[in-house]
gemmi code that builds the backbone of each chain (N, CA, C; Angstrom):
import gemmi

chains = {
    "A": [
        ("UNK", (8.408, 1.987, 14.122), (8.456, 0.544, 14.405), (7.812, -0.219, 13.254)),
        ("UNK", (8.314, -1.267, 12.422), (8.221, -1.743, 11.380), (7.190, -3.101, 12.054)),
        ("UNK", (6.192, -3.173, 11.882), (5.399, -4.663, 12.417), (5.522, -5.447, 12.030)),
        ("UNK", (5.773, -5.350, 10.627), (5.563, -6.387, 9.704), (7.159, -7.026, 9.035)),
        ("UNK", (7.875, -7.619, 8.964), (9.145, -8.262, 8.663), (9.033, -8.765, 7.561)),
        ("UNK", (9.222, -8.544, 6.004), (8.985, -9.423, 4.584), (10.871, -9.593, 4.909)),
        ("UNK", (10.765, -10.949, 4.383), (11.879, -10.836, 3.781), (11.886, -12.429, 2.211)),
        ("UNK", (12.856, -12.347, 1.580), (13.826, -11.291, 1.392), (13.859, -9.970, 0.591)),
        ("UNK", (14.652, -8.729, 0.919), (14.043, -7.455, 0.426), (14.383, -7.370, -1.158)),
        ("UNK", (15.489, -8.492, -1.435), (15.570, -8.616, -3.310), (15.999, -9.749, -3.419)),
        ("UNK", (14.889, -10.490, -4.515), (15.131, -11.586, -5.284), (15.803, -11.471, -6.467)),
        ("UNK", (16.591, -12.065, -7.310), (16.429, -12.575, -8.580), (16.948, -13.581, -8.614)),
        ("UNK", (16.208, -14.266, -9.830), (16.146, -15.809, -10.210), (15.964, -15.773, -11.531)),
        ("UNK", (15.817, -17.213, -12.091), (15.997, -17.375, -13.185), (14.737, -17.571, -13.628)),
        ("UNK", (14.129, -17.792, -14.958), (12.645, -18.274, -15.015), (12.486, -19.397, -14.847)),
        ("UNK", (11.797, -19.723, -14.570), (11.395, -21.007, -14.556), (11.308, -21.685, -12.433)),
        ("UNK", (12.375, -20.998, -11.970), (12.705, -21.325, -10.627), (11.442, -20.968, -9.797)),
        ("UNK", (11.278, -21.694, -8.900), (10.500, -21.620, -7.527), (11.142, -20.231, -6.480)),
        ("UNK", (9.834, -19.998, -5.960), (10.562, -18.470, -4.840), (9.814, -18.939, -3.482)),
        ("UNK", (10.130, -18.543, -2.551), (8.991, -17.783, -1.482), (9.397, -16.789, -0.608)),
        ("UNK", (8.744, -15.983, -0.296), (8.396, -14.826, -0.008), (8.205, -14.767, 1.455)),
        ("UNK", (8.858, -14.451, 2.758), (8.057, -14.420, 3.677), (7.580, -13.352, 4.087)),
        ("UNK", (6.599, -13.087, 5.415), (6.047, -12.330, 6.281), (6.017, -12.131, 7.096)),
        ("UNK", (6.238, -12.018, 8.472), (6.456, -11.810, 10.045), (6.094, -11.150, 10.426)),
        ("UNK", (5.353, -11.064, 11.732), (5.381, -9.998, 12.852), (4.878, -10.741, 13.980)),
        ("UNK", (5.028, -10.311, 15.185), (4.550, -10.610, 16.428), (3.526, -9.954, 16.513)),
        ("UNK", (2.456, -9.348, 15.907), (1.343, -8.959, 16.360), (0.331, -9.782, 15.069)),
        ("UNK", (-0.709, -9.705, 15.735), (-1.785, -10.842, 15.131), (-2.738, -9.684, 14.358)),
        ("UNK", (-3.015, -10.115, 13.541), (-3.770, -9.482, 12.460), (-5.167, -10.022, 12.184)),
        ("UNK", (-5.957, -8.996, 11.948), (-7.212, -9.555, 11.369), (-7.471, -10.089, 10.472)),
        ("UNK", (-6.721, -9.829, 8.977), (-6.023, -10.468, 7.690), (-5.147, -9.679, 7.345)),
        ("UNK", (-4.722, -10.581, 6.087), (-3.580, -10.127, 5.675), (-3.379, -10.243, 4.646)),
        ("UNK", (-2.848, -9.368, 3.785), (-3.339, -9.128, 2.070), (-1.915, -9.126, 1.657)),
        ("UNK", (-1.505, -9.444, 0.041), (-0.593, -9.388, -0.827), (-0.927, -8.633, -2.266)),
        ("UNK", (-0.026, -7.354, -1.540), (0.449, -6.656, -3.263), (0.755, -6.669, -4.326)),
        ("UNK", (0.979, -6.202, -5.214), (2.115, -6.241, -6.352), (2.068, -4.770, -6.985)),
        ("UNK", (3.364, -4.127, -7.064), (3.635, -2.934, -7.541), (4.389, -2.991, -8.733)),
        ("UNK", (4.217, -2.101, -9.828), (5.018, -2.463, -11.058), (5.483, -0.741, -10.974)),
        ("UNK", (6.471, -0.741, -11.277), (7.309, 1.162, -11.760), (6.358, 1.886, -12.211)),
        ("UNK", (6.185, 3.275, -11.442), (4.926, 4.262, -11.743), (4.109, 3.576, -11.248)),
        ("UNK", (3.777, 2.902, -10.879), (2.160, 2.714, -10.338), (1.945, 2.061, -9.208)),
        ("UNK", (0.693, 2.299, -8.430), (0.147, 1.838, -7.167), (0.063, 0.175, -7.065)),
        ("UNK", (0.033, 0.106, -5.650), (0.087, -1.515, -5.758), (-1.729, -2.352, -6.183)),
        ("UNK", (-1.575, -3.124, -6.315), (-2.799, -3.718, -6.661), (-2.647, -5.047, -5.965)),
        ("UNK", (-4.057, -5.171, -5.391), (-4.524, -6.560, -4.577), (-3.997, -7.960, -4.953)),
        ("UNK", (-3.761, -8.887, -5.041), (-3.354, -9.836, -5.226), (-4.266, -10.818, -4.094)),
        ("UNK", (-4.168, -11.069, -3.270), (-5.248, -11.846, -2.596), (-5.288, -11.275, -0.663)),
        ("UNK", (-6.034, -11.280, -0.530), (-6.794, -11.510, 0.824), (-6.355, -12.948, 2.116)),
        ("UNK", (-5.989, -12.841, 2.817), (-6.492, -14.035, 3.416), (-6.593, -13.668, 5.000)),
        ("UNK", (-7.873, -14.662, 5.689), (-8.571, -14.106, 6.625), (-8.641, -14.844, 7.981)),
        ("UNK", (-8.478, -16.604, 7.643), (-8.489, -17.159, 8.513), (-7.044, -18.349, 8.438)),
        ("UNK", (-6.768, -17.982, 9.788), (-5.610, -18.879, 10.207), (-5.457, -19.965, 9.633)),
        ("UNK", (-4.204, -20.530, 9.415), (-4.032, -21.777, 8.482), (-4.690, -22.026, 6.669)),
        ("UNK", (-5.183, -20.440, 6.834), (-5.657, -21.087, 4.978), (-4.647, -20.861, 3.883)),
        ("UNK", (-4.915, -21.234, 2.897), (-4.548, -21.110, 1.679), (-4.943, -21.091, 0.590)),
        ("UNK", (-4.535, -19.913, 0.016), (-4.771, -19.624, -1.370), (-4.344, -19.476, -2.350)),
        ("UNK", (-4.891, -20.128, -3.850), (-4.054, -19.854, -4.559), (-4.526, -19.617, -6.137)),
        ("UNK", (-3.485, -18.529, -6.632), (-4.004, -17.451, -7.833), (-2.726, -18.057, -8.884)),
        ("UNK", (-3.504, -19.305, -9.666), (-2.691, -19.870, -10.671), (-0.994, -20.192, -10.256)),
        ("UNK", (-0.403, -20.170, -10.466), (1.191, -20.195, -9.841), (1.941, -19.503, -8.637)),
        ("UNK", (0.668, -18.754, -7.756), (0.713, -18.239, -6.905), (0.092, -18.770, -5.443)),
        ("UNK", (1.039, -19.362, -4.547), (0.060, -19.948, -3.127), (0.522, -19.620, -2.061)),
        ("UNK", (-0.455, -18.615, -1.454), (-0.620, -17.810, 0.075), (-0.708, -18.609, 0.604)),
        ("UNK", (-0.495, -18.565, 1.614), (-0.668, -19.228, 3.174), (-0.606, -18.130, 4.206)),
        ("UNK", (-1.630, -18.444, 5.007), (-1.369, -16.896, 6.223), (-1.488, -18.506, 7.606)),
        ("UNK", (-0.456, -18.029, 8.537), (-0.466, -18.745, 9.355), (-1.212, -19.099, 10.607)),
        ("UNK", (-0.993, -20.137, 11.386), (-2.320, -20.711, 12.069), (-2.666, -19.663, 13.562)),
        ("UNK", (-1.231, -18.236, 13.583), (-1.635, -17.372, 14.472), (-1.704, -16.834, 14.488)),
        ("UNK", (-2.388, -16.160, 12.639), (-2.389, -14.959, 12.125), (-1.372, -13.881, 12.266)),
        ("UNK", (-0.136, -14.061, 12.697), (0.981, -13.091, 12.734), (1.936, -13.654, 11.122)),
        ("UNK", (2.069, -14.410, 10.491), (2.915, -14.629, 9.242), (2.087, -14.847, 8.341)),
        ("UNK", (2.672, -14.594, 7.355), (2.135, -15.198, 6.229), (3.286, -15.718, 4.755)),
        ("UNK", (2.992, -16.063, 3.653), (4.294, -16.263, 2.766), (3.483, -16.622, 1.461)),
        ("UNK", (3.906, -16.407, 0.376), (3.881, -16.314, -0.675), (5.053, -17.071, -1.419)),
        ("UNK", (4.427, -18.445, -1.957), (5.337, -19.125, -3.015), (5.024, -19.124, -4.584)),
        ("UNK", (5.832, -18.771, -5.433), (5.844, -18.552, -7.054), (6.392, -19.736, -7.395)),
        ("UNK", (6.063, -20.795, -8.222), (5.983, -21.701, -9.169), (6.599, -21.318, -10.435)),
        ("UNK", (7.546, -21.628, -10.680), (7.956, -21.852, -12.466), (7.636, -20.421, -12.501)),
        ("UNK", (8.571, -19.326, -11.860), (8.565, -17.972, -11.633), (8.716, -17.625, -13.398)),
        ("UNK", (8.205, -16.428, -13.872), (8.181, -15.734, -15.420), (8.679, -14.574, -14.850)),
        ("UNK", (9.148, -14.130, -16.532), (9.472, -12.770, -16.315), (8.373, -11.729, -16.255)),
        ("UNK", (7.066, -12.123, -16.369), (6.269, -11.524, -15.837), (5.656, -11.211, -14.593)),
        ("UNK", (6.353, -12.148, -13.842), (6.038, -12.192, -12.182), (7.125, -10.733, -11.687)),
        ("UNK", (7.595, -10.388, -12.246), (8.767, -9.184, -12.121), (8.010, -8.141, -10.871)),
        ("UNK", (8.304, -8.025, -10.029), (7.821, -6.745, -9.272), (7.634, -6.581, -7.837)),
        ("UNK", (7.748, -5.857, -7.341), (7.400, -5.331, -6.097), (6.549, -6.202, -5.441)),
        ("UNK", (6.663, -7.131, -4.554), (5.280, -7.829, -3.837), (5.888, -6.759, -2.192)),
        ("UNK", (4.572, -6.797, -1.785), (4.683, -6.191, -0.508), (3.119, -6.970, 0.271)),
        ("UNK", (3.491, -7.299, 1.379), (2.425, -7.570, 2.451), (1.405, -6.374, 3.626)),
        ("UNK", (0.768, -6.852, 3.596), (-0.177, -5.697, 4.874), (-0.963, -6.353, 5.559)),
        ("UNK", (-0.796, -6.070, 6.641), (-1.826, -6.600, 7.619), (-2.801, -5.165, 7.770)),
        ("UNK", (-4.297, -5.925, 8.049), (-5.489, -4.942, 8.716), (-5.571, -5.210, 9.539)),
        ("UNK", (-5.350, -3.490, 10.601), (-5.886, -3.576, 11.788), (-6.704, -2.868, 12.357)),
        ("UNK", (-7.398, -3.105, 13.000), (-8.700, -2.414, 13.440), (-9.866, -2.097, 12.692)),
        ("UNK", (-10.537, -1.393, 13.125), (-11.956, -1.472, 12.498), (-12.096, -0.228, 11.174)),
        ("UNK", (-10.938, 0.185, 11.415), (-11.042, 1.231, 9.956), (-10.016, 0.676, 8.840)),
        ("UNK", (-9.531, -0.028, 9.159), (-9.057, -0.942, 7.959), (-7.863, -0.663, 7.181)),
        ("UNK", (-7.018, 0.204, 8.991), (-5.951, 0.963, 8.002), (-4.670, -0.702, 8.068)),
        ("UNK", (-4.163, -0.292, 6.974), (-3.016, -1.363, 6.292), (-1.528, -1.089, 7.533)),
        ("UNK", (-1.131, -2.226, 7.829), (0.423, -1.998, 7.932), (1.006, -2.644, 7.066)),
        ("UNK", (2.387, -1.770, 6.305), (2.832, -2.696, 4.660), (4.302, -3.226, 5.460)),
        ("UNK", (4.604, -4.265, 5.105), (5.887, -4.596, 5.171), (6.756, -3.794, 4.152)),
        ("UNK", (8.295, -3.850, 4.092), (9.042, -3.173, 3.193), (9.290, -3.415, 1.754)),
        ("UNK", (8.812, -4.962, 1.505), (8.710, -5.095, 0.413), (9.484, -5.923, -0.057)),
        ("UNK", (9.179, -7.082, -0.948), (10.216, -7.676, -1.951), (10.227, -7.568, -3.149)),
        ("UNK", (11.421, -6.838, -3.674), (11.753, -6.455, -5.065), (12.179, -8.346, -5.894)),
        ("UNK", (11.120, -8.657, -6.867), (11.575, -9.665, -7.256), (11.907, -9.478, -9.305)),
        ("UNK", (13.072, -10.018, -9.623), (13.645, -10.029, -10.423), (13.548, -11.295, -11.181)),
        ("UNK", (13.059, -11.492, -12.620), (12.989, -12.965, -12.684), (13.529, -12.855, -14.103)),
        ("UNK", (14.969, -13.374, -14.613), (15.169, -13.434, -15.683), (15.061, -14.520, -16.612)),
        ("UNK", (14.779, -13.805, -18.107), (14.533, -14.829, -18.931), (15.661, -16.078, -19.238)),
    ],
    "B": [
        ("UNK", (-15.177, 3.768, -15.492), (-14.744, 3.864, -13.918), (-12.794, 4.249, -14.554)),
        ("UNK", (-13.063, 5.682, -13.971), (-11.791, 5.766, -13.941), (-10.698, 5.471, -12.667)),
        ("UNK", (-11.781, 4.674, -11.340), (-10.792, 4.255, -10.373), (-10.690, 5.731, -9.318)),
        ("UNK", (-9.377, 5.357, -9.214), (-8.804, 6.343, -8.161), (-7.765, 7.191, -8.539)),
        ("UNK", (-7.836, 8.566, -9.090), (-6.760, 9.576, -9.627), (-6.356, 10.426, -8.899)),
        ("UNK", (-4.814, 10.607, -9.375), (-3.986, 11.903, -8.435), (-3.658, 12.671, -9.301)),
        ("UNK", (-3.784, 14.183, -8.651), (-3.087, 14.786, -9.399), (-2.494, 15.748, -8.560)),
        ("UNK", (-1.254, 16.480, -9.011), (-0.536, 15.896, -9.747), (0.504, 14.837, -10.189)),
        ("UNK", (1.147, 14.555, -10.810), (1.354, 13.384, -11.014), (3.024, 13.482, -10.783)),
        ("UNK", (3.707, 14.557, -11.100), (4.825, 14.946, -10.204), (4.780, 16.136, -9.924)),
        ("UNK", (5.665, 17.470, -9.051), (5.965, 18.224, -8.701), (7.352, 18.166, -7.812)),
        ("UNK", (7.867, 19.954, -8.183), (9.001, 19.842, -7.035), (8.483, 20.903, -6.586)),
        ("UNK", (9.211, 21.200, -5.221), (8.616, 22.205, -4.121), (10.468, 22.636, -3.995)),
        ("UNK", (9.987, 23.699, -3.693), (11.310, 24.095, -2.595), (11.116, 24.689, -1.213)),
        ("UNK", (12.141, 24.106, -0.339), (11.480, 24.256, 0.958), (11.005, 25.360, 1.361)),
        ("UNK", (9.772, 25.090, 2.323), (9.088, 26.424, 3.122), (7.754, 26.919, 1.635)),
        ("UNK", (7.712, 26.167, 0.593), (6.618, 26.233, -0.038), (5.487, 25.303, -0.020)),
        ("UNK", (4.050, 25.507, 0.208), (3.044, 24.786, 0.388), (2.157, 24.585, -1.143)),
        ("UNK", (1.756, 23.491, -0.924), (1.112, 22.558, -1.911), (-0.073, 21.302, -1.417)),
        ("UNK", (-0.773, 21.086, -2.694), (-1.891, 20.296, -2.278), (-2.506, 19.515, -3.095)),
        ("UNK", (-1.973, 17.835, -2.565), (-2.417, 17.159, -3.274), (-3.688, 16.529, -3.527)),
        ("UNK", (-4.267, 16.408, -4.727), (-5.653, 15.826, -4.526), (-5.900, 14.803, -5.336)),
        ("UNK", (-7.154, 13.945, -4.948), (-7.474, 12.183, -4.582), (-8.353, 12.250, -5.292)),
        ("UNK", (-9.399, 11.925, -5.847), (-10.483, 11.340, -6.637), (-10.719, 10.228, -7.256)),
        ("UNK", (-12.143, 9.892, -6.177), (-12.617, 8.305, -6.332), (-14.289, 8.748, -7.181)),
        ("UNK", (-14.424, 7.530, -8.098), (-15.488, 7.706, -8.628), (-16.242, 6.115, -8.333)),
        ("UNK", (-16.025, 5.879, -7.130), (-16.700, 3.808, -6.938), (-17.373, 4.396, -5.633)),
        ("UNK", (-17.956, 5.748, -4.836), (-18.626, 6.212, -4.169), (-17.588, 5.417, -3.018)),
        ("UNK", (-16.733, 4.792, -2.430), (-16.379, 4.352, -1.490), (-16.237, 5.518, 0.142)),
        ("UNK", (-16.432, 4.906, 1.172), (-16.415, 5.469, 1.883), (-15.009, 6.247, 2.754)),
        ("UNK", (-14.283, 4.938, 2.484), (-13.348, 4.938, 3.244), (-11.888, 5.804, 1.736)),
        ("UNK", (-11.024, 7.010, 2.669), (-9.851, 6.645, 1.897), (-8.685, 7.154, 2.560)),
        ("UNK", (-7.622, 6.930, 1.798), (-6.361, 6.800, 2.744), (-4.926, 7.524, 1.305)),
        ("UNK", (-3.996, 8.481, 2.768), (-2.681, 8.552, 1.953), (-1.807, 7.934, 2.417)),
        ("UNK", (-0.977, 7.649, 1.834), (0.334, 7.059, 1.807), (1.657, 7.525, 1.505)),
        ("UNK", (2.455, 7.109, 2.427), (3.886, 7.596, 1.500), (4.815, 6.709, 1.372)),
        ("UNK", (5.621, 6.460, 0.212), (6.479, 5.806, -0.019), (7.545, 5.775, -0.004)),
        ("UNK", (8.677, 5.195, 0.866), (10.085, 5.740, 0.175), (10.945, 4.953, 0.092)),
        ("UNK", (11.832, 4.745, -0.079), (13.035, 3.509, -0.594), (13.548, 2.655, 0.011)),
        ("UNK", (12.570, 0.937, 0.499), (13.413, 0.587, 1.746), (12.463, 0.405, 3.011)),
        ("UNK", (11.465, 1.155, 2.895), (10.462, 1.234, 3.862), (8.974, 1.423, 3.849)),
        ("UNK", (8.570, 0.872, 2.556), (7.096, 0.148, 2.045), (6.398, 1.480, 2.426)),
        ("UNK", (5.184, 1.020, 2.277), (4.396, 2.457, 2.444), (3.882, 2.278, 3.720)),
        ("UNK", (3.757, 4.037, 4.126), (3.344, 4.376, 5.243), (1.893, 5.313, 5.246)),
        ("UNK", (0.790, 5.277, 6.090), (0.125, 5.653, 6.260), (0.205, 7.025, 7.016)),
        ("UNK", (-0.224, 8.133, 5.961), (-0.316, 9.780, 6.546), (-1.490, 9.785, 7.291)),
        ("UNK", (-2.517, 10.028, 6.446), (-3.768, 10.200, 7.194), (-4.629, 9.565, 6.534)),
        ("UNK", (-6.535, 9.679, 7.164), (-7.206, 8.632, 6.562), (-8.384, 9.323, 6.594)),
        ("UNK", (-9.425, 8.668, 5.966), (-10.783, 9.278, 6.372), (-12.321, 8.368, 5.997)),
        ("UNK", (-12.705, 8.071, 7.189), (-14.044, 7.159, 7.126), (-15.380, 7.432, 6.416)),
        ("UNK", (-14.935, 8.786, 6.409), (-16.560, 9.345, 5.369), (-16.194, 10.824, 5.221)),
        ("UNK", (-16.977, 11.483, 4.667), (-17.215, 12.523, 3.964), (-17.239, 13.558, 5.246)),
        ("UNK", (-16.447, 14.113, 5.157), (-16.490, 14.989, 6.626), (-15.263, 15.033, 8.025)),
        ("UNK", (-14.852, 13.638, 7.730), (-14.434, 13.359, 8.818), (-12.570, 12.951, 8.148)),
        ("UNK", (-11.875, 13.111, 9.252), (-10.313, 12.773, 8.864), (-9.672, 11.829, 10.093)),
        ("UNK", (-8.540, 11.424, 10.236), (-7.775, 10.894, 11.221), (-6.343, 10.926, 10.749)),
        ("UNK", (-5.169, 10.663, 11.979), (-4.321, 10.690, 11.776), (-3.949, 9.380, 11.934)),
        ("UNK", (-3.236, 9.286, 11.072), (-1.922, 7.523, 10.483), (-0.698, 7.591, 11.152)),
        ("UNK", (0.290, 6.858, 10.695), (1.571, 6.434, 11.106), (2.854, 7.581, 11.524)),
        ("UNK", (1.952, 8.655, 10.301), (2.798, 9.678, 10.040), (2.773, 10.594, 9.874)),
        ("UNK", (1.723, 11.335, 10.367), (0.921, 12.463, 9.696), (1.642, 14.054, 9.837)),
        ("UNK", (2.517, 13.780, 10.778), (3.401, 15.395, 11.168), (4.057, 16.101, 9.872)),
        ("UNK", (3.236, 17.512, 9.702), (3.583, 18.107, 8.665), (2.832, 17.939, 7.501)),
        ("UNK", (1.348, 17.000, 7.759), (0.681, 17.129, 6.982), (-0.961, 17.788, 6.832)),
        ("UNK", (-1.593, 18.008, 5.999), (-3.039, 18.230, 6.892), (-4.021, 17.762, 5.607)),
        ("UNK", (-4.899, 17.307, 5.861), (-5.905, 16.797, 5.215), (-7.387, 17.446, 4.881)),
        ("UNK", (-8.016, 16.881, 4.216), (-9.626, 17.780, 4.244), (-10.272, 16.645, 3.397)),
        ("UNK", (-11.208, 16.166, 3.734), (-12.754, 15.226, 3.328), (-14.361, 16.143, 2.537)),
        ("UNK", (-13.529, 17.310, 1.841), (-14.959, 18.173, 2.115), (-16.386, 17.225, 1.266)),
        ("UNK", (-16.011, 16.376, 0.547), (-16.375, 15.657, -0.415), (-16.379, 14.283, -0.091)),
        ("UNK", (-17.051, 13.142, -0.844), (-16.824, 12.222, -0.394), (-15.877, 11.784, -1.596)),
        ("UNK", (-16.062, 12.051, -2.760), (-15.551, 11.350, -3.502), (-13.748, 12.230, -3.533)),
        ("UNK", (-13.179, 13.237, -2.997), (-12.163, 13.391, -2.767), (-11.779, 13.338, -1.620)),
        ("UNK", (-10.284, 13.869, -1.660), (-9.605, 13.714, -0.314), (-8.141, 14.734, -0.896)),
        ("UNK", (-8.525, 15.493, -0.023), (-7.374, 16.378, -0.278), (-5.903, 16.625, 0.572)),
        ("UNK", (-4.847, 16.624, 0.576), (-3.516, 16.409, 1.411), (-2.886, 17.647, 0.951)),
        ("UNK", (-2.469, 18.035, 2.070), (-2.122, 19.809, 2.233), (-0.521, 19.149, 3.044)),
        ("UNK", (0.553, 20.467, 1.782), (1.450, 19.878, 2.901), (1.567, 21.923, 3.131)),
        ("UNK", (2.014, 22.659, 4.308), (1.928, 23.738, 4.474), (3.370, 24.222, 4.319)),
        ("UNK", (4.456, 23.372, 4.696), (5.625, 24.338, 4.648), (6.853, 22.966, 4.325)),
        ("UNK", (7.049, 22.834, 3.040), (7.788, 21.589, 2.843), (8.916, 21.594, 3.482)),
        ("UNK", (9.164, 20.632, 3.475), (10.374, 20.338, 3.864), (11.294, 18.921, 3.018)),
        ("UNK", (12.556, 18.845, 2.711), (13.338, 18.056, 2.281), (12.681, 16.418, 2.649)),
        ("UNK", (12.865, 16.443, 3.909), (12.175, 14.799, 4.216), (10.886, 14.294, 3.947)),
        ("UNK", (10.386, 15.355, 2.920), (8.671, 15.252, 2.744), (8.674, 14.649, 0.844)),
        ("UNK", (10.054, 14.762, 0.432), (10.622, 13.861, -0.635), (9.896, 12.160, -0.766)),
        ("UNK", (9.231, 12.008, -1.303), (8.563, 11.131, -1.758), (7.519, 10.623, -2.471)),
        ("UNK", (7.174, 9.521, -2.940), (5.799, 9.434, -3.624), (4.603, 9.031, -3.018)),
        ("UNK", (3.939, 9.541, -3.418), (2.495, 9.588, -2.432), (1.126, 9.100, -3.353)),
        ("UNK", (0.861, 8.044, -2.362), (-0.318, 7.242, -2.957), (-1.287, 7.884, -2.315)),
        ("UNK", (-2.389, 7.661, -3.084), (-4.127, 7.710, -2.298), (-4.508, 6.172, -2.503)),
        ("UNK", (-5.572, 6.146, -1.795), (-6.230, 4.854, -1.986), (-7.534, 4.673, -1.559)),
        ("UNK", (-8.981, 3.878, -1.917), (-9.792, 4.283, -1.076), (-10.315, 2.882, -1.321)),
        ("UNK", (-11.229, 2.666, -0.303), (-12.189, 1.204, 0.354), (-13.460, 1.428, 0.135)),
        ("UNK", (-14.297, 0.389, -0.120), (-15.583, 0.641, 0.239), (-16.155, 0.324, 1.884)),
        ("UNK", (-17.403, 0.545, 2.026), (-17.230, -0.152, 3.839), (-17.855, -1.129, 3.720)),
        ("UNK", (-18.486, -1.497, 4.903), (-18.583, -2.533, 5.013), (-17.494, -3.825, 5.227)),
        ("UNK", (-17.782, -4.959, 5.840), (-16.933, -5.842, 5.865), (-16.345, -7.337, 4.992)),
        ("UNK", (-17.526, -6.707, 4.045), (-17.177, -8.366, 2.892), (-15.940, -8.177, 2.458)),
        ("UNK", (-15.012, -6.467, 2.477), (-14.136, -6.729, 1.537), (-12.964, -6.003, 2.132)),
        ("UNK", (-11.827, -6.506, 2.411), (-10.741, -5.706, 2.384), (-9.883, -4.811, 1.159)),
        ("UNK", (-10.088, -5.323, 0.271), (-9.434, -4.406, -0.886), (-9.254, -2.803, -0.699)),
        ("UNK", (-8.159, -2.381, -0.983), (-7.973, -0.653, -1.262), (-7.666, -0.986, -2.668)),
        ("UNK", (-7.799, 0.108, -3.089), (-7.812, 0.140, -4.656), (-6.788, 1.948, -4.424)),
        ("UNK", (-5.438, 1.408, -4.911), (-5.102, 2.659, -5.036), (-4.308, 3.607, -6.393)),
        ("UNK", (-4.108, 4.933, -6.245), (-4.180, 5.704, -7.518), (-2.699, 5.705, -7.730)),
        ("UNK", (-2.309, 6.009, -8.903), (-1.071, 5.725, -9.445), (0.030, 6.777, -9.037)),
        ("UNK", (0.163, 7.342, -8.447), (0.937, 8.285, -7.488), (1.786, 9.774, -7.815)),
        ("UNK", (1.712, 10.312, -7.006), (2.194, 11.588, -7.151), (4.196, 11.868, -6.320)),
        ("UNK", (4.807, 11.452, -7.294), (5.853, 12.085, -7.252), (5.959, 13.281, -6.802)),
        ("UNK", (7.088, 13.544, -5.683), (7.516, 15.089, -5.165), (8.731, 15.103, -4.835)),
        ("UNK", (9.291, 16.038, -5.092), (10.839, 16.237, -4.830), (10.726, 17.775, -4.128)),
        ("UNK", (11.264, 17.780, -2.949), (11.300, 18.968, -2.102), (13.168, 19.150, -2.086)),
        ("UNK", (13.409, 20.694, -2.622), (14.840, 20.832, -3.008), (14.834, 21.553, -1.605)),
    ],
}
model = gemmi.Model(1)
for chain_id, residues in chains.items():
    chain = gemmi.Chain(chain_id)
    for i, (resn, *xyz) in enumerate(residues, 1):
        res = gemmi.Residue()
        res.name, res.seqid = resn, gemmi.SeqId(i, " ")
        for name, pos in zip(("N", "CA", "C"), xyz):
            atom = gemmi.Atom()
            atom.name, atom.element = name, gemmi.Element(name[0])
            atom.pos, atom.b_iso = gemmi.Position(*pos), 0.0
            res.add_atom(atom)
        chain.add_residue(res)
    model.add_chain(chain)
structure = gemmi.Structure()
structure.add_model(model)
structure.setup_entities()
């Protein structure tokens, strides 16, 4: 059973274009974190977020996790071809802090 | 800080042969975790372990077995491969406590079970 719903599962765009990213599930999360995976390698943190309705944001990058902690979404600004990669979502649940990952959005951003 | 390393970094198995992958954290963290990856369906949680000693089972753990003898490793035993055990496999590990959610994970071990 998949908890977590990202969609869409592949982007590409052009540079410069705007994206967003969503997140879903019907179960409520304690937070909820954003990936990024590049070919060969593990994903790496991208941001945290913990309380309902916030937002965050990492230069051309702005989270929002929603006001019932079950969604969240990720919008890219004046997308680069360096934004290229794997974003994937996870919610933490419970007290050992294991991750549920959504499936992932493969994003493509050409020059 | 070399982080969090796997090795090895690929292998193939052929079925009904056993193998064992291993994790190494050097940030003393308490907490760590495997993963598996496969095409389509983000990563999944095998097994996990809260401290040095201790293990649990994840999302997915059938056909796998684990060991904590250490804190700073974590070892993943698969005993008798099988074809659907085809995938790449992350480690990852946490510190405890609650200031921080971050996993920090290792760059992964490719497997191909013929």
């Amino acid at each position: 059973t998949q908890l977590l719903e990202q969609s869409p599962q592949f982007l590409s765009i052009q540079e410069g274009e705007n994206l967003t990213v969503y997140c879903n599930s019907s179960s409520v999360f304690s937070s909820l974190q954003w990936y990024r995976q590049e070919p060969g390698e593990g994903p790496v943190l991208l941001v945290t977020v913990v309380t309902g309705g916030e937002v965050k944001k990492l230069k051309r990058l702005t989270f929002q996790f929603g006001d019932a902690r079950k969604d969240s979404s990720l919008h890219i600004t004046a997308a680069q071809p360096g934004d290229t990669g794997l974003y994937l979502c996870a919610g933490v649940r419970g007290s050992n802090y294991k991750l549920t990952f959504g499936k992932g959005t493969l994003l493509t951003v050409n020059p | 800080n070399a982080g969090v390393t796997q090795t090895p970094k690929f292998r193939v198995l052929k079925t009904g042969q056993s193998m064992t992958l291993l994790c190494a954290q050097d940030m003393n963290h308490e907490y760590m975790y495997w993963y598996r990856q496969d095409p389509g369906m983000g990563l999944r949680l095998i097994h996990y372990s809260v401290g040095e000693g201790t293990t649990a089972k994840g999302e997915v753990p059938d056909g796998y077995n684990v060991s904590r003898l250490k804190k700073q490793n974590f070892l993943l035993g698969l005993e008798s491969a099988a074809p659907s055990q085809t995938s790449v496999y992350f480690c990852a590990s946490k510190e405890s406590g609650t200031s921080t959610y971050e996993q920090y994970f290792g760059p992964g071990t490719r497997l191909t079970v013929t």
